[in-house]
C-alpha positions in Angstrom: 24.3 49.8 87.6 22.6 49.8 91.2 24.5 51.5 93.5 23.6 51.7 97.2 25.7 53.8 99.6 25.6 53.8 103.8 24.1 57.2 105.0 23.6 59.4 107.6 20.2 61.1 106.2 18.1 61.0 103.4 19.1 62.8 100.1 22.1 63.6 97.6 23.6 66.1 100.1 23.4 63.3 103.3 26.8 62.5 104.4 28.0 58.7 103.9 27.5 56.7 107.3 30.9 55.3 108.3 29.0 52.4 110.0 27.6 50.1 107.5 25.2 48.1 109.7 24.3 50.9 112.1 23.5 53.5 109.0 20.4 55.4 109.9 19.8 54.1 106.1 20.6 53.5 102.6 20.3 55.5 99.5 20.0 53.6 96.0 21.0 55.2 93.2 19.6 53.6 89.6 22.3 54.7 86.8 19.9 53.5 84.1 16.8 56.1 85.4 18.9 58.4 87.4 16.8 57.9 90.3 17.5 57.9 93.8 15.7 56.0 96.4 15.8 55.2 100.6 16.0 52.6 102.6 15.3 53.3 106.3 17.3 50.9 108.2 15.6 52.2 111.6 14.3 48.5 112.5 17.8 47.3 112.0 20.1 49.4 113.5 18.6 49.1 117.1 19.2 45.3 116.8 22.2 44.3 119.4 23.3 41.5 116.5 23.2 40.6 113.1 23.3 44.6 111.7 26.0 44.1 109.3 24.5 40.5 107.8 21.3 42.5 107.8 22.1 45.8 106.3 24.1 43.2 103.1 20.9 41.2 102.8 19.2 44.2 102.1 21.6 45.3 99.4 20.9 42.0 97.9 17.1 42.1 97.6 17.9 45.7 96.3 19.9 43.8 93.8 23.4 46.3 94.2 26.1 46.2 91.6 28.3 48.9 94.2 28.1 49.2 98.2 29.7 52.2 99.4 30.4 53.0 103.0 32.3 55.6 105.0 33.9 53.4 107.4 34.2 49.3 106.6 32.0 47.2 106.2 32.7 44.2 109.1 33.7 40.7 108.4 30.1 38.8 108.2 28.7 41.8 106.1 31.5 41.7 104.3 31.4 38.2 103.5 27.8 37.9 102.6 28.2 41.3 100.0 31.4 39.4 98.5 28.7 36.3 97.7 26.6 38.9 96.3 29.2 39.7 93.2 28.7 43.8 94.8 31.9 45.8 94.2 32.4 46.8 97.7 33.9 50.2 98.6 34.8 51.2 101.9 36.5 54.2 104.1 34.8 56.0 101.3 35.7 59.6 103.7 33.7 62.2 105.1 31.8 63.1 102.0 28.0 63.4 100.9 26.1 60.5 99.0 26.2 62.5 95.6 30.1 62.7 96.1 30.2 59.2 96.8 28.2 58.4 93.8 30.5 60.6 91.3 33.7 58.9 93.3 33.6 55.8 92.9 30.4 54.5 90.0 33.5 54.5 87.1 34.8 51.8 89.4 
């Protein structure tokens, strides 16, 4: 399982970003190789529109089976993850990506 979580910073300790489109970027986490990769979503998050359908096309060329965010995740975004088949989790709390991770990839 792929799962890709909203944060803050790079890195297991970066806090979970409670703005999905507007996260500074996104951290992938690969189950099968235990690796954990970023996203910048600097070119993104200074757009005035479009962040959320953005930031969920992303998770689909990144092929998610999980989205995780701290806050939710907006109603296009939202939409175009559910299309996606992505188990969506939101208001995920003030916690780190690594938390996030352990939370919620039994889900």
């Amino acid at each position: 399982m792929k799962i890709l979580v909203a944060a803050k910073r790079e890195g297991w300790d970066a806090p979970v970003s409670d703005r999905f489109g507007r996260a500074a970027g996104f951290s992938l986490y690969d189950e099968t190789t235990g690796e954990l990769t970023w996203h910048s979503n600097e070119e993104n998050k200074q757009a005035e529109h479009g962040v959320g359908i953005q930031a969920a096309q992303l998770a689909a060329i990144l092929n998610a089976d999980m989205v995780i965010t701290g806050g939710n995740f907006g109603p296009k975004a939202g939409e175009v993850l559910q299309k996606t088949g992505a188990k969506l989790v939101d208001y995920a709390g003030d916690i780190t990506v690594k938390q996030a991770i352990e939370k919620y990839k039994t889900r």
